[in-house]
N, C-alpha and C positions, 0 to 999 in steps of 0.2 A: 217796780211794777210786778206784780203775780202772774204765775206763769197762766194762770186762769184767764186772765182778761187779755190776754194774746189771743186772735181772733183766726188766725191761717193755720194752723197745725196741723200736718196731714195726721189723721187719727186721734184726734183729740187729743186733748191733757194727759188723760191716763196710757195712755203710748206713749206720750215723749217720757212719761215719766220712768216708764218700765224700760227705756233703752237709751239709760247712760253711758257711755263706755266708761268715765270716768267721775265723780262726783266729791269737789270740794268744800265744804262747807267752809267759807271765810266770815273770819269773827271780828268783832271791833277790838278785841284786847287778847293779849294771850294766856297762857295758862303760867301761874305759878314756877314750875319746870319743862316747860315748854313751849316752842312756839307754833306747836302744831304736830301730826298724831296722825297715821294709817293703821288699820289694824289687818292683819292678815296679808303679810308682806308677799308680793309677789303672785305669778299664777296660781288659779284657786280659787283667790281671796277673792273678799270682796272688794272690791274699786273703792272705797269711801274713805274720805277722810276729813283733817279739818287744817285748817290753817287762819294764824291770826295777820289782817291785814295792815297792824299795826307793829308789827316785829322786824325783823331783820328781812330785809329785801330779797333775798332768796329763798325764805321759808316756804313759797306757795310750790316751785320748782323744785325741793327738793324733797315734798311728800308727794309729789308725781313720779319723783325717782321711788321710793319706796311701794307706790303700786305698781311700776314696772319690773320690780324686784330687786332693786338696787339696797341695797344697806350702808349702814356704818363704816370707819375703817375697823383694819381688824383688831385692833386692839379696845374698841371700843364693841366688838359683834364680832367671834370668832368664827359664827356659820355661814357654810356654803365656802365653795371653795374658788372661786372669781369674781362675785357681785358689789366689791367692795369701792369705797370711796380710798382715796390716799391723801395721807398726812403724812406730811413732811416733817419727822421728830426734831426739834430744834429751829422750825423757822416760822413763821406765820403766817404759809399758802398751805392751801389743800383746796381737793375736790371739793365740789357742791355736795356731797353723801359724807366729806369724814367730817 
């Protein structure tokens, strides 16, 4: 359904549209090397990103990590000095970020 033919919106369309806090684009397939993409990590940035709803089940949760600043583990994203996801070298758990 479009968000246009939503009929109660206080302020119209063009107000809900200006006040996302957060904005996912989910896709039917994912990308080549990817299953999904924030750009401008962290405060700042801008909130948007995408994710595919056909990928691995934590993709959409884990570029929400990414707009709240979360990143990589570090050996995969050396920057910043706490924001990181962990990987456990040698085993097959880790955070939702590494």
């Amino acid at each position: 359904m479009r968000l246009a033919s939503k009929c109660c919106l206080p302020g119209g369309v063009q107000q809900a549209l200006n006040t996302a806090d957060i904005a996912i684009l989910m896709t039917g397939s994912q990308a080549s090397n990817a299953g999904g993409q924030v750009w401008n990590i962290g405060p700042g940035g801008n909130p948007v990103g995408w994710a595919a709803a056909a990928g691995e089940h934590y993709v959409f949760s884990h570029e929400i990590g990414h707009i709240f600043g979360c990143r990589h583990n570090r050996l995969r994203d050396p920057t910043g000095p706490y924001e990181h996801g962990y990987l456990m070298v040698g085993s097959t758990m880790r955070t939702l970020m590494a």
